[in-house]
N, C-alpha and C positions, 0 to 999 in steps of 0.2 A: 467673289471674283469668278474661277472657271467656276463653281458651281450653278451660280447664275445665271450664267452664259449656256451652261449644261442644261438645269432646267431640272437636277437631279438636287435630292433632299438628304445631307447626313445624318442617320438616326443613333447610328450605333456605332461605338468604336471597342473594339478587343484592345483592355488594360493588363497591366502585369501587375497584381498584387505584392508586397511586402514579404510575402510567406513563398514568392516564384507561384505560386496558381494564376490561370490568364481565369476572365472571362468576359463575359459583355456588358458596357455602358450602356444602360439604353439613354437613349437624352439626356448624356453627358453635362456635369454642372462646369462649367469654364474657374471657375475657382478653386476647384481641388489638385493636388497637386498628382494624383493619380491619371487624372484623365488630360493631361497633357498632351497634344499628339506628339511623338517623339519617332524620330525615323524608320522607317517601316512598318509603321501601326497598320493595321488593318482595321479598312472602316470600312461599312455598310452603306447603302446609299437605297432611296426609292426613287423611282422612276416613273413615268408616266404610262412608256412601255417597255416590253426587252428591245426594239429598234435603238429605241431616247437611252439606253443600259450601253448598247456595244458602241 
């Protein structure tokens, strides 16, 4: 959808572990029930430039 449109790549999302420790998914499996995105996740994205970023 906007990604698409954006032209921007999700690589990484910051998960909350079991034990409360965050850290980074790199190229998140869509089947674990950790890597969910859930309201306010912070994700990562690559760009082509910082212009294509802001």
């Amino acid at each position: 959808f906007c990604l698409v449109e954006l032209n921007i790549l999700l690589f990484a999302i910051e998960v909350c572990e079991e034990n409360g420790q965050r850290r980074l998914a790199i190229n998140p499996d869509r089947t674990s029930q950790y890597y969910r995105i859930a309201k306010r996740t912070r994700g990562f994205f690559l760009a082509g430039s910082s212009e294509e970023a802001s």
